[in-house]
Structure formats: structure tokens, C-alpha cells
C-alpha positions as protocol buffer text, in pm:
chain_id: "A"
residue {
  index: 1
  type: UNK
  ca { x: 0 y: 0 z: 0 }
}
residue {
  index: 2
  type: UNK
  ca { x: 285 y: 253 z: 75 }
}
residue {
  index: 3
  type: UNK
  ca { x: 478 y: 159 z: -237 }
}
residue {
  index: 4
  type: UNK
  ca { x: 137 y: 252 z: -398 }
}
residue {
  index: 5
  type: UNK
  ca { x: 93 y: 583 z: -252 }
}
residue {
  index: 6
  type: UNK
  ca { x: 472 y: 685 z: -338 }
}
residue {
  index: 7
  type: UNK
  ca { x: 424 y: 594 z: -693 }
}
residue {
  index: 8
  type: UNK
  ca { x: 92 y: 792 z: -673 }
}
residue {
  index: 9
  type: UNK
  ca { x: 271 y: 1094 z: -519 }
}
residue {
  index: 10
  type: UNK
  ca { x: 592 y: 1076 z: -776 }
}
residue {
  index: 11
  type: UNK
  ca { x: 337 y: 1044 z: -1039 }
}
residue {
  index: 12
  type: UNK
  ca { x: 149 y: 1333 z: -949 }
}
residue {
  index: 13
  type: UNK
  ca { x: 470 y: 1535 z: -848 }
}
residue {
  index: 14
  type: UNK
  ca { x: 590 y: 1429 z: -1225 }
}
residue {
  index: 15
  type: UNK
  ca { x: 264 y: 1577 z: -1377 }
}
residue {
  index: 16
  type: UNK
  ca { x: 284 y: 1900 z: -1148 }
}
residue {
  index: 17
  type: UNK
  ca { x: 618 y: 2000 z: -1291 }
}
residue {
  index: 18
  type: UNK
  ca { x: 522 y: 1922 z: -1628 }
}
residue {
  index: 19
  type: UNK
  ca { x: 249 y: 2132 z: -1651 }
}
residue {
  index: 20
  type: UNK
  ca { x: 419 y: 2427 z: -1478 }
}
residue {
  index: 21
  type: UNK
  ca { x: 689 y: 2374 z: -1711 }
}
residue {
  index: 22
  type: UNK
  ca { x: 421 y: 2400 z: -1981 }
}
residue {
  index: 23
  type: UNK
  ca { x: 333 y: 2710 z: -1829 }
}
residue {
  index: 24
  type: UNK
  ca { x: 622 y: 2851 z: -1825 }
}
residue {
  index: 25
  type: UNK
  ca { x: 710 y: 2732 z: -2192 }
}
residue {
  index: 26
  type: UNK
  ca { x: 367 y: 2887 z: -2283 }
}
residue {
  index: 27
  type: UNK
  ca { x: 447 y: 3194 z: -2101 }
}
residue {
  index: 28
  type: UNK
  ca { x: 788 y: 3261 z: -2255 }
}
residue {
  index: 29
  type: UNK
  ca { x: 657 y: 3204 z: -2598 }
}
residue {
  index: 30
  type: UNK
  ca { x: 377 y: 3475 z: -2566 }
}
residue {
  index: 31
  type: UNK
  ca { x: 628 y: 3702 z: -2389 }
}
residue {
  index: 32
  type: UNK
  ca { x: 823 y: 3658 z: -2749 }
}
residue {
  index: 33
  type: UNK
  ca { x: 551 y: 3651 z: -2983 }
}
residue {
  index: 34
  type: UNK
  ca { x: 468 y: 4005 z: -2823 }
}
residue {
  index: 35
  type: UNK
  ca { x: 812 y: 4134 z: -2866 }
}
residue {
  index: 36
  type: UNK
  ca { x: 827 y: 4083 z: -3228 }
}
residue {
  index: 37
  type: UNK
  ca { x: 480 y: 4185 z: -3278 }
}
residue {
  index: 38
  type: UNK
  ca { x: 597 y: 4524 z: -3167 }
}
residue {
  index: 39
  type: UNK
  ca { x: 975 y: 4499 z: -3363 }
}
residue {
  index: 40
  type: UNK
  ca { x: 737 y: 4434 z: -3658 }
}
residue {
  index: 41
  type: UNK
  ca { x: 501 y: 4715 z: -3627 }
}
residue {
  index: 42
  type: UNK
  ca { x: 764 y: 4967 z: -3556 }
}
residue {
  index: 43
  type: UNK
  ca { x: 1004 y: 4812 z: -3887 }
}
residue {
  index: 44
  type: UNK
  ca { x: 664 y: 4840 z: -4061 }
}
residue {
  index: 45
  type: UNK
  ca { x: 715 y: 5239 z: -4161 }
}
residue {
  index: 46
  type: UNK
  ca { x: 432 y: 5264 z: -4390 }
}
residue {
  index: 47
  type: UNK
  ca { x: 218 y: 5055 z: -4186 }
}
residue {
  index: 48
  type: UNK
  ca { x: 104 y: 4816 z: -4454 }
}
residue {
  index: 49
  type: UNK
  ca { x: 151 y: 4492 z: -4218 }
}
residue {
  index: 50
  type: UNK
  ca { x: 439 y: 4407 z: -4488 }
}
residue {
  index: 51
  type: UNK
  ca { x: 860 y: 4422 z: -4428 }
}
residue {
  index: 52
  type: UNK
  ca { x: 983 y: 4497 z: -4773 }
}
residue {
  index: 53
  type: UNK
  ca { x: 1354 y: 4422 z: -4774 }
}
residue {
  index: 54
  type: UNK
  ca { x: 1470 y: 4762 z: -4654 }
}
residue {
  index: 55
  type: UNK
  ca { x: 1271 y: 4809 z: -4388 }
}
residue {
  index: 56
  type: UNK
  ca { x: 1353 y: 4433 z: -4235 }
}
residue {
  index: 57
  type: UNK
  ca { x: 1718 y: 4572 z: -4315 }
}
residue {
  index: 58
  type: UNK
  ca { x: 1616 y: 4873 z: -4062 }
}
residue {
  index: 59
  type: UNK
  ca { x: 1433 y: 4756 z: -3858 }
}
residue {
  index: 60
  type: UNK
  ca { x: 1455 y: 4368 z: -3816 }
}
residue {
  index: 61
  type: UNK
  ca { x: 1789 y: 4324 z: -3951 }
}
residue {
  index: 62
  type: UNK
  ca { x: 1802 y: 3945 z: -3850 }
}
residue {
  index: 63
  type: UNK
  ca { x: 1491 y: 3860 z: -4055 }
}
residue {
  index: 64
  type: UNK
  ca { x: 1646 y: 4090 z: -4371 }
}
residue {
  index: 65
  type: UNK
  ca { x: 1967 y: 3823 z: -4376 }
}
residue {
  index: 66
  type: UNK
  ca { x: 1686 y: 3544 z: -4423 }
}
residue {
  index: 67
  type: UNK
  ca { x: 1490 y: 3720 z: -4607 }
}
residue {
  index: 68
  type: UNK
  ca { x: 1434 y: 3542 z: -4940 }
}
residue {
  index: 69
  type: UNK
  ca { x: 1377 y: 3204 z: -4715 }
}
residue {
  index: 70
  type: UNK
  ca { x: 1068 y: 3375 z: -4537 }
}
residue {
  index: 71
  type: UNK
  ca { x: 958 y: 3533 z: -4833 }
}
residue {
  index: 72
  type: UNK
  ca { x: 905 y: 3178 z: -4979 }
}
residue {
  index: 73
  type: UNK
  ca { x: 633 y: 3322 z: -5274 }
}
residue {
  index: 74
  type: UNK
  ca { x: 899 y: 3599 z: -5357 }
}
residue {
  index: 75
  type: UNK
  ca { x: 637 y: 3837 z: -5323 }
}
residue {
  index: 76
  type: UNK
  ca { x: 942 y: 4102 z: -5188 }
}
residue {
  index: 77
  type: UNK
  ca { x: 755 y: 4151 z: -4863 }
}
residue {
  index: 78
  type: UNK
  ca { x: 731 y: 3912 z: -4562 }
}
residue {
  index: 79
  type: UNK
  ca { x: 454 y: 3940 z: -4338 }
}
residue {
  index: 80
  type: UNK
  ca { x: 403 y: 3883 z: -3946 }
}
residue {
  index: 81
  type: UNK
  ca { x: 263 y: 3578 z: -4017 }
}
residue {
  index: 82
  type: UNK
  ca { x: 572 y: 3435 z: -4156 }
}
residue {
  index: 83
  type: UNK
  ca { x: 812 y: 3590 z: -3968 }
}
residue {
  index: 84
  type: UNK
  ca { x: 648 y: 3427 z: -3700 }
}
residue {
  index: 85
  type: UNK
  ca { x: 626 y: 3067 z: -3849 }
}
residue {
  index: 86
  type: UNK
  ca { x: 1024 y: 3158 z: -3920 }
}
residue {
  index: 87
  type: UNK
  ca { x: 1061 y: 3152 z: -3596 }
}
residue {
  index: 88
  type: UNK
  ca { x: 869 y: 2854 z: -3485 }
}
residue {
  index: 89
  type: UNK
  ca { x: 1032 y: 2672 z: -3746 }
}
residue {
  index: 90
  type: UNK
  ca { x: 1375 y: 2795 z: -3672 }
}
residue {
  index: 91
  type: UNK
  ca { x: 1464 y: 2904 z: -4049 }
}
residue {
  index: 92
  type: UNK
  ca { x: 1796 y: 2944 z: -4008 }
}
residue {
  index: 93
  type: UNK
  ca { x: 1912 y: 3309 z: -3852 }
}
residue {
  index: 94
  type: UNK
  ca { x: 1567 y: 3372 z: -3763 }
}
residue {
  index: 95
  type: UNK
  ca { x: 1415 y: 3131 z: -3481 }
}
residue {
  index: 96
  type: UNK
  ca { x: 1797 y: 3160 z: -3284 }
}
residue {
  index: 97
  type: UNK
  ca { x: 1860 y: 3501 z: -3344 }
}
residue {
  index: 98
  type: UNK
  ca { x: 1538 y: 3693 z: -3271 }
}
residue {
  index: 99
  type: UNK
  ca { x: 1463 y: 3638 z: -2953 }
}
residue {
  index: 100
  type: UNK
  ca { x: 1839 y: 3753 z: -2851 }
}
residue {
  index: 101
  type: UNK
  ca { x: 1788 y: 4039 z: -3069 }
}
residue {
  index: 102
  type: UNK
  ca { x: 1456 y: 4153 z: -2908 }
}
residue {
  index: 103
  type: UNK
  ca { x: 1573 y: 4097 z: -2591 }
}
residue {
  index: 104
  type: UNK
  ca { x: 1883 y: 4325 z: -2633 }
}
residue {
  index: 105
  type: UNK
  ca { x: 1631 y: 4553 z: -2762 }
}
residue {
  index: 106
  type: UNK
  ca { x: 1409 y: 4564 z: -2495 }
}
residue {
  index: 107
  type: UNK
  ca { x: 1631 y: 4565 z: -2250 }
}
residue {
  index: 108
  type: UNK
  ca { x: 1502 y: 4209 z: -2118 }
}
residue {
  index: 109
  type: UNK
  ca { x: 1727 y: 3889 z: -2050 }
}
């Protein structure tokens, strides 16, 4: 019965920490997906919800060196959209570059 009850409690102890570290995960990722919202808006000079390739160079100069692999229809504009999947997919530069990049920006570690 008391081995029972431990491997109830480790279980549950298990499934605490993996949802706070969910949490936290979840957390972090919103924290970041604001952060380039607002690097994105502010690039954005004409406020057309498109980076053309000078004002990524500008304002988002990490997404302007992988430009052409965001801008996957060669349209000559990326969108939020995109630079966010970028990042979730981790093309190239992009997904390990821009969250330093922000950060430094912000002033946030």
C-alpha cells in the first residue's frame, strides 16, 4: 500500500512539474511573440503589415539576412505571419537570433 501511494505521489509530483513547465514554456513564448509583434510594427514604416527588404534591413535586420527564405512566394515583402512561423520553425538566422535580438532591444534577458 505505501509503495502505492509513493508511486501515486511521484506520479502526481511528475505531472505537477510538467504542466508548470508547460506554463512557463507557454508563457515565454507569448512574452516573445509580443516582442516581435511590436519589432514588426515599428520596422513596418508605412504601416502596410508588410517588411519589404529595406525596412527588415532597418528595422529587423536578423529577418532581412533570411529574407528570401521567409519570403518563400517571392512576393518582396514578408509578413508577421511568416516571420512568426520563421521563428517557430527555426529558419535558419531567424528562430535563434530573434529572440536575442529583441531581448537586447528591450532591455530584457
Amino acid at each position: 500500500m505505501k509503495s502505492k501511494i509513493k508511486v501515486l505521489a511521484a506520479v502526481t509530483l511528475s505531472a505537477l512539474s510538467l504542466t508548470t513547465f508547460a506554463g512557463v514554456k507557454d508563457q515565454a513564448l507569448a512574452n516573445e511573440t509580443k516582442a516581435v509583434e511590436a519589432r514588426f510594427a515599428k520596422a513596418d514604416k508605412n504601416g502596410d503589415g508588410k517588411l519589404t527588404l529595406d525596412e527588415a534591413k532597418s528595422g529587423m535586420p536578423l529577418v532581412a539576412k533570411d529574407f528570401s527564405k521567409i519570403d518563400v512566394d517571392n512576393k518582396g515583402y514578408v509578413t508577421l505571419d511568416q516571420v512568426k512561423a520563421a521563428l517557430t520553425a527555426g529558419t535558419a538566422h531567424v528562430a535563434a537570433n530573434v529572440s536575442s535580438a529583441t531581448a537586447s532591444a528591450t532591455g530584457a534577458k
